[in-house]
C-alpha positions in Angstrom: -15.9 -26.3 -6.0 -18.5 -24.3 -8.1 -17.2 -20.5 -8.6 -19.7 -17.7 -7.5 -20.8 -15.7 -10.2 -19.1 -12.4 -10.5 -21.0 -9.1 -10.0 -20.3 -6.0 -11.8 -19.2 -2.8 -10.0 -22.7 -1.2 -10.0 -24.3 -3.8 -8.7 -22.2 -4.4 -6.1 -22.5 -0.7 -4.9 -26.0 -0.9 -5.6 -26.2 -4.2 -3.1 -24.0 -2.3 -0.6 -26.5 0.9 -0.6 -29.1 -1.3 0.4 -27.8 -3.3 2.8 -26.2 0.0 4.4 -30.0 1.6 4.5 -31.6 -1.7 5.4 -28.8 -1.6 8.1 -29.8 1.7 9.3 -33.9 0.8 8.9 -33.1 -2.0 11.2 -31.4 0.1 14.0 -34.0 3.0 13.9 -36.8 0.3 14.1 -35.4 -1.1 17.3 -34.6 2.2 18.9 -37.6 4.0 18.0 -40.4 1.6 17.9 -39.4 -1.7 19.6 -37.3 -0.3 22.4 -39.4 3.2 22.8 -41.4 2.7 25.8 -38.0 1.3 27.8 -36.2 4.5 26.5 -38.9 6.2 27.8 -39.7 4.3 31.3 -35.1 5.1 31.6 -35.1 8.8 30.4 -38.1 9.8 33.1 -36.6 8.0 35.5 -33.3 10.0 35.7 -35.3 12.9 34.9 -37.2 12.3 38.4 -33.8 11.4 40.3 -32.5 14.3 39.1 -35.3 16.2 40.4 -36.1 14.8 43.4 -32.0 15.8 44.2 -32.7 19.7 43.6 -35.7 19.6 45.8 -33.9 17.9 48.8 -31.0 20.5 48.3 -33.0 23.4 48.2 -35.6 22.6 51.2 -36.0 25.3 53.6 -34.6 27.9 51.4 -36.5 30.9 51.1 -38.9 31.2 48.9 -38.7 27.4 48.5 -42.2 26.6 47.2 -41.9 28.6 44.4 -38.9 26.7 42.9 -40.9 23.6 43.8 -44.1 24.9 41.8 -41.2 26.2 39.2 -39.5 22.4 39.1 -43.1 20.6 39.0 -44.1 22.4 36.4 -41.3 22.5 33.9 -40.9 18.7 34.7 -44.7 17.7 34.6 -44.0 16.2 38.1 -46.1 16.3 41.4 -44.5 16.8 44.4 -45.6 16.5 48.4 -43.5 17.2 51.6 -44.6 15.3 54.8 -43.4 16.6 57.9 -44.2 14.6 61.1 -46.7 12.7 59.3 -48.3 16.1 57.8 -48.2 17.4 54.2 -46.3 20.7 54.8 -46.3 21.3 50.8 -47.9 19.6 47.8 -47.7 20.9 43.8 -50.9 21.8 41.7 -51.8 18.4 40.3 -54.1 19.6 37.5 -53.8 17.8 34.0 -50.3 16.2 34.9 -52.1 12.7 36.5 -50.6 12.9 39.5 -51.4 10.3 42.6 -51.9 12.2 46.2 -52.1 10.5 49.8 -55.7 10.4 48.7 -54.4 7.1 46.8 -54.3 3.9 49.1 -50.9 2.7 47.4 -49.9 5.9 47.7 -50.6 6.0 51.4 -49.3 2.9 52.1 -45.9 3.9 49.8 -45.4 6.9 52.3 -46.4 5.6 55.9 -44.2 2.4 55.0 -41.1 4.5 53.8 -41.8 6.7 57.2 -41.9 4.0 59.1 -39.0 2.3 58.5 -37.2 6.0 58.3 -36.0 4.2 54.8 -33.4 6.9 52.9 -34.1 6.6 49.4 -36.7 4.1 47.9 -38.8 4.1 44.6 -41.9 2.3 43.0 -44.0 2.0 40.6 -47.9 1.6 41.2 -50.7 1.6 39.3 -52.9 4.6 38.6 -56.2 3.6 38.4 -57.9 7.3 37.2 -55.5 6.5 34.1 -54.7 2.6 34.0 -51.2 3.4 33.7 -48.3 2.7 35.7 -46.8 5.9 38.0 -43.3 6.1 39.4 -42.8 7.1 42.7 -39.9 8.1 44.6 -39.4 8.5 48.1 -36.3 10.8 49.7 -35.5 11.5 53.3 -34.1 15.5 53.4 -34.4 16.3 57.1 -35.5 14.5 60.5 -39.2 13.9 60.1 -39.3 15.7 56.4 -39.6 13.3 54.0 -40.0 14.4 49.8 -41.9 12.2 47.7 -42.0 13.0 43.8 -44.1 11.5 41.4 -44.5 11.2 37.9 -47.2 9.1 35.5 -45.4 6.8 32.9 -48.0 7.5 29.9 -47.2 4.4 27.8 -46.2 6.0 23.8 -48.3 3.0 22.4 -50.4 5.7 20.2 -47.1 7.3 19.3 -45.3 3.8 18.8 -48.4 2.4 16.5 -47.9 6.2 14.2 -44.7 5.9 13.9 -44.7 2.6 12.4 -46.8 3.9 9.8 -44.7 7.0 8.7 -41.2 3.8 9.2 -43.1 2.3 6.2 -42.6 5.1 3.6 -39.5 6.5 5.6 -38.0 2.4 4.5 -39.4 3.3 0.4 -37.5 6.7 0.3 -34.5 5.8 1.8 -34.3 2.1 -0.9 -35.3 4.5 -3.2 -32.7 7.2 -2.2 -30.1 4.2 -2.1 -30.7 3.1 -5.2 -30.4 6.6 -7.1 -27.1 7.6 -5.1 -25.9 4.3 -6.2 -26.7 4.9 -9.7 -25.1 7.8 -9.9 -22.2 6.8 -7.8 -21.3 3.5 -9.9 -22.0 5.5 -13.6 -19.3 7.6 -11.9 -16.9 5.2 -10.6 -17.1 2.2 -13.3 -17.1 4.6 -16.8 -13.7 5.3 -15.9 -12.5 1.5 -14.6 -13.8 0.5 -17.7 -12.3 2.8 -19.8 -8.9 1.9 -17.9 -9.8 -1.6 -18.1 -10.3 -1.7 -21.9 -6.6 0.1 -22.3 -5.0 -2.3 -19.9 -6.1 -5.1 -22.1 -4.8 -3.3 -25.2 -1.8 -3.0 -23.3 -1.3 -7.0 -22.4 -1.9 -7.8 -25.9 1.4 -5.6 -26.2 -0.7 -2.5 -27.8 2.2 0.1 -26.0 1.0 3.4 -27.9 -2.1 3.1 -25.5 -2.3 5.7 -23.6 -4.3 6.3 -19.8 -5.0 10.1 -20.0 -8.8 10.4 -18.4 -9.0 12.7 -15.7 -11.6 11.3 -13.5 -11.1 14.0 -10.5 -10.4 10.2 -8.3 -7.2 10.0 -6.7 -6.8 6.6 -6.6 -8.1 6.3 -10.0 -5.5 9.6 -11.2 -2.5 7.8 -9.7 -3.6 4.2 -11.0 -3.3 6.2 -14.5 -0.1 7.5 -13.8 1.3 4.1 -12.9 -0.2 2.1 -15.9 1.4 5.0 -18.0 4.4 3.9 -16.5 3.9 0.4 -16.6 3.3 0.8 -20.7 7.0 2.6 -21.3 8.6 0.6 -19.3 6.9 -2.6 -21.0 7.5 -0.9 -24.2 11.1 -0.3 -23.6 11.6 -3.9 -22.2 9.7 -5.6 -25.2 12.3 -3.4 -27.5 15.1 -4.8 -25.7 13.9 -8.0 -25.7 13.2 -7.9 -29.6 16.9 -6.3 -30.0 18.5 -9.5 -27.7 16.8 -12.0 -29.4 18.0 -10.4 -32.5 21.3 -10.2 -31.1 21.6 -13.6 -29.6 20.8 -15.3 -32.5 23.3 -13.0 -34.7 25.9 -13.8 -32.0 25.0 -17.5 -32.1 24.6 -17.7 -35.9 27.7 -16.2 -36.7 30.1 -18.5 -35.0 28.2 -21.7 -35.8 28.0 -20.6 -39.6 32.1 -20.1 -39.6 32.3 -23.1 -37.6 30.1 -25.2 -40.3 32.4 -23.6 -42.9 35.6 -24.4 -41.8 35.1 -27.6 -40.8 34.0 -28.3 -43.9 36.7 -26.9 -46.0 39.0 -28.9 -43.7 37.9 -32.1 -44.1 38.1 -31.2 -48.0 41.9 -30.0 -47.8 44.5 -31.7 -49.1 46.4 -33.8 -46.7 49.8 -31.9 -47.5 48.0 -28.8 -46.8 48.4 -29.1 -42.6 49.1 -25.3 -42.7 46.1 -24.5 -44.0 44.0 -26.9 -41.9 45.6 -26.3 -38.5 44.4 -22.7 -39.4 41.0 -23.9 -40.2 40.9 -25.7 -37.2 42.2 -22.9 -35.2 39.2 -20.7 -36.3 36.8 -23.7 -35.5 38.6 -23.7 -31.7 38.2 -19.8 -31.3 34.6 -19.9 -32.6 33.6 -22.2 -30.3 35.5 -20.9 -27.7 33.1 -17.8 -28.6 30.2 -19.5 -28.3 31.0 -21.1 -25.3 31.7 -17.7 -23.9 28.3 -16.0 -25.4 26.5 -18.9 -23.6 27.8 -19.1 -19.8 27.2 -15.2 -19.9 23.8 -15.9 -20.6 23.6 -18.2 -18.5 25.3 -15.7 -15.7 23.5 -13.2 -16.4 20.3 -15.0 -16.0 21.2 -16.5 -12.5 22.1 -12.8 -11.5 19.1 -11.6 -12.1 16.8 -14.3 -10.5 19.2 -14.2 -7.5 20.4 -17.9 -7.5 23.9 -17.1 -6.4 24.2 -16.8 -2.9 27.2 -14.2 -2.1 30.8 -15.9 -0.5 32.3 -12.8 1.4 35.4 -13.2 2.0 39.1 -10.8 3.0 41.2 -10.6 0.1 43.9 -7.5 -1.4 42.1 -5.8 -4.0 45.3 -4.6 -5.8 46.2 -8.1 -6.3 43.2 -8.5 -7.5 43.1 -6.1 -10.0 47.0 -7.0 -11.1 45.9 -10.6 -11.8 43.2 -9.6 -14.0 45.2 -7.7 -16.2 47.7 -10.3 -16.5 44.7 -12.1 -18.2 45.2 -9.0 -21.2 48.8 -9.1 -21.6 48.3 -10.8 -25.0 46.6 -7.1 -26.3 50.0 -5.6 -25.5 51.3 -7.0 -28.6 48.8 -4.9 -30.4 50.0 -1.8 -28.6 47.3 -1.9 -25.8 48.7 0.2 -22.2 47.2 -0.9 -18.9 48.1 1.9 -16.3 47.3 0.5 -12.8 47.2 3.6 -10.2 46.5 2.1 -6.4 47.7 2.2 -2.9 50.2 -1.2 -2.4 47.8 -3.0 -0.3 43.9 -2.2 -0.2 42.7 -5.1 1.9 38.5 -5.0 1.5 35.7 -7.8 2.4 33.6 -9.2 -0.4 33.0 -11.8 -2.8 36.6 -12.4 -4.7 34.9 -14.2 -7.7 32.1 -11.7 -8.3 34.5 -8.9 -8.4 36.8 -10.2 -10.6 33.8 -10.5 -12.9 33.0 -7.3 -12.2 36.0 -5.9 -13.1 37.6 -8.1 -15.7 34.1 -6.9 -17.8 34.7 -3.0 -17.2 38.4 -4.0 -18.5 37.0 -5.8 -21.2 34.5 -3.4 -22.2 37.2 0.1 -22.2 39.5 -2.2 -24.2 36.3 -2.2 -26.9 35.7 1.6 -26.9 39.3 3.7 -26.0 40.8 5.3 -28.0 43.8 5.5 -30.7 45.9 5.6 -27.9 44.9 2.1 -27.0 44.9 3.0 -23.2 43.2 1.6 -20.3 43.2 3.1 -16.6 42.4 1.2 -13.5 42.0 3.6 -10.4 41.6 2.4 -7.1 41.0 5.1 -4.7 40.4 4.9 -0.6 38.1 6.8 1.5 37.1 6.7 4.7 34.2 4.5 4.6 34.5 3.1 1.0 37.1 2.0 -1.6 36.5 3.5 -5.3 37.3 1.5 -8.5 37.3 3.7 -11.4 37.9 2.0 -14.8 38.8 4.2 -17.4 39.3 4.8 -20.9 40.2 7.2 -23.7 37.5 6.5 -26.2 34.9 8.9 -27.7 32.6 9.1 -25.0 28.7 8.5 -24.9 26.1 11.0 -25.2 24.5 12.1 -21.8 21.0 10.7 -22.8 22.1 7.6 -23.7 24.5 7.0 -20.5 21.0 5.5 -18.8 20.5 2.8 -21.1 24.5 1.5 -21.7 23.6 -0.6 -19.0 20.8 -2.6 -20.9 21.7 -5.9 -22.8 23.4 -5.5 -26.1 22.2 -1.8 -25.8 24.6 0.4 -28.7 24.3 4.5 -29.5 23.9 4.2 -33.1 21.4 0.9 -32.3 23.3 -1.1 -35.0 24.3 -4.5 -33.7 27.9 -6.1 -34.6 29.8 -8.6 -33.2 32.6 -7.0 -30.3 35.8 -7.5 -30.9 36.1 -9.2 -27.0 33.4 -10.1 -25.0 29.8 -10.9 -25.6 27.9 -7.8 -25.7 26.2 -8.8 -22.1 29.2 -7.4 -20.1 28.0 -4.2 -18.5 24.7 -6.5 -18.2 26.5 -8.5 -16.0 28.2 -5.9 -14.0 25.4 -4.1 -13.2 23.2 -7.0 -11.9 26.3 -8.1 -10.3 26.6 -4.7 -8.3 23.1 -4.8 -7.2 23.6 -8.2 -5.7 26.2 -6.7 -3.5 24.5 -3.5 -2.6 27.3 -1.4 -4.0 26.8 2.3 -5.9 27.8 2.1 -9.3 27.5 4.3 -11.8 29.3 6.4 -15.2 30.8 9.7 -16.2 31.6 10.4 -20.1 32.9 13.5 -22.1 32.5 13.6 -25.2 35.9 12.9 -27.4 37.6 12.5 -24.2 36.6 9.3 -22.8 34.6 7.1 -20.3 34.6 6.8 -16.5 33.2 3.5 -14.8 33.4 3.1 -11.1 31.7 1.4 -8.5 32.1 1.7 -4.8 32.7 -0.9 -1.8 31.5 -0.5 1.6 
């Protein structure tokens, strides 16, 4: 299917301008030209009606006929009573084209509606003095008083025929009005879009010191600036820390595969009486991988976090166990004088998924043991509340600057920015546990003084 060619914005306002005044050309042509003479024939019609009503209520007042002169004046109407079959009262009929009883349809009109002692009935009949039509309406006020009001229906065909001439150039001006409003109204509107539309494309070819700064006096157009500014640290900040993982993958992934090559090799050149030396070799070689293997299915987490491909399994569990079992896991690290301090009620019984927390919280474990202090301690706090459970993990380390606590949670993110391998873990871990936390709706978060140590906790509903 062939595409339709594109328009620019100006154009497109133009077009819309004009087919808004052609719009508006069309409706004043029917109303005012085409439909005239009906809008006429209906307004003097309920002008009469109307009329005809303040007669009949006001017959036999005193003073009567002067209201009547009054009413057929104002309203360019003529006006006759007929009381038993006699005109008690009839209006000056000079220059309004009125039709008397002198008429023969107008005669006939009267003595038929008298006859019958009809209640209400109009007509229209032709005036011959004038070739045009005259409406006539016949009311019964009293017993033998009848009203009959008439008024001549001029046709506006003179009127009709001028005003088509003046619709002509009233059409040019208002096209030409549409088309300079438009002008104006595009230069106004599209300078800007272009302008943002020329950064946005600096911006997707990753230009990130662009900056969207016009002020345009446009909300729409202000806030759409406000967002792309947005948009361009944020993109800025995530192509950094994409630059800095791919960095740090590959050192991570270098590394051990380097000290695997070497080892392997300098074991298949040792000495056969040497099986000291090799099992060592080989033992380095098992660890390495063992590393890698590690870096990898954290990846590999951490990605199906983040695209949400693990569905959650909630289920009732102790959390103390829990938390007891996990730093079983570390009781190697006592040998090099690592505490764990465990400070919990004996039995916190909670709902949620067993093998996501224990991620969860063997990574906060994980990551304290990498940053406390000479001490070696590490503090696991579980705390109840009425509606939640707290898990602080805790340790003694320097601490983290307040400006950088927002981005510890970013992969591979380090204070000084200078990438080395951890001691335990992968470097992803806090990754992990925050994407980890968001998939079970729970409030996490950290607290850090300076030479004193860190505070990681995270809440359960």
């Amino acid at each position: 299917m062939k595409k339709s060619k594109k328009k620019s914005l100006s154009l497109n306002i133009l077009l819309y301008f004009i087919i808004f005044s052609a719009i508006l050309l069309i409706i004043l042509w029917v109303f005012q030209i085409l439909f005239l003479n009906t809008f006429y024939k209906i307004s003097r019609t309920k002008a009469l009606k109307n009329s005809i009503n303040i007669l009949a209520n006001n017959y036999g007042i005193e003073n009567y006929t002067d209201l009547f002169d009054e009413i057929s004046i104002n309203n360019n109407i003529c006006i006759e009573v007929v009381h038993y079959n006699m005109i008690t009262y009839s209006s000056r009929t000079v220059d309004r084209k009125c039709m008397t009883r002198n008429n023969p349809d107008i005669l006939e009109f009267q003595t038929d509606f008298i006859s019958n002692d009809q209640t209400l009935k109009s007509a229209e009949i032709i005036n011959p003095n004038y070739n045009s039509k005259t409406l006539v309406i016949g009311k019964k006020i009293k017993d033998d008083a009848y009203l009959f009001v008439n008024t001549s229906l001029v046709p506006l065909d003179d009127g009709i025929k001028m005003l088509k001439g003046q619709f002509i150039y009233i059409a040019i001006i208002m096209l030409l009005m549409a088309s300079i409003v438009s002008y104006f109204i595009s230069k106004r509107l599209s300078i800007p879009i272009i302008r943002i539309n020329e950064r946005a494309k600096r911006m997707g070819a990753k230009d990130y010191s662009v900056k969207f700064d016009d002020e345009t006096n446009i909300l729409e157009l202000d806030e759409l600036e406000n967002t792309l500014n947005e948009a361009t640290k944020e993109l800025s900040k995530t192509d950094e820390l994409r630059r800095e993982l791919m960095a740090n993958v590959s050192h991570d992934l270098k590394t051990p595969l380097t000290l695997i090559r070497a080892y392997a090799e300098a074991a298949r050149d040792i000495d056969a009486s040497k099986k000291k030396k090799r099992e060592e070799d080989l033992q380095i070689i098992i660890d390495e991988t063992s590393r890698l293997t590690l870096l990898v299915n954290d990846i590999l987490q951490l990605s199906q976090l983040e695209s949400s491909v693990v569905p959650l399994t909630i289920e009732e569990f102790d959390l103390k166990i829990l938390v007891d079992d996990i730093v079983k896991k570390f009781d190697i690290l006592k040998k090099n004088g690592f505490k764990f301090n465990v400070i919990s009620p004996s039995c916190v019984n909670i709902k949620s998924d067993r093998k996501k927390l224990e991620q969860v919280i063997y990574n906060l474990v994980n990551n304290a043991i990498n940053y406390t202090g000479f001490d070696k301690t590490v503090t696991i706090k579980i705390i109840q509340k009425e509606d939640v459970v707290r898990v602080e993990v805790i340790d003694t380390g320097e601490g983290i600057k307040q400006e950088d606590l927002k981005f510890i949670w970013d992969k591979y993110y380090k204070v000084d920015k200078k990438h080395s391998r951890n001691k335990y873990g992968t470097g992803l871990g806090l990754s992990i546990v925050k994407s980890t936390l968001i998939s079970l709706n729970y409030t996490y978060g950290v607290r850090s003084i300076l030479n004193k140590g860190t505070t990681f906790y995270f809440e359960i509903k």
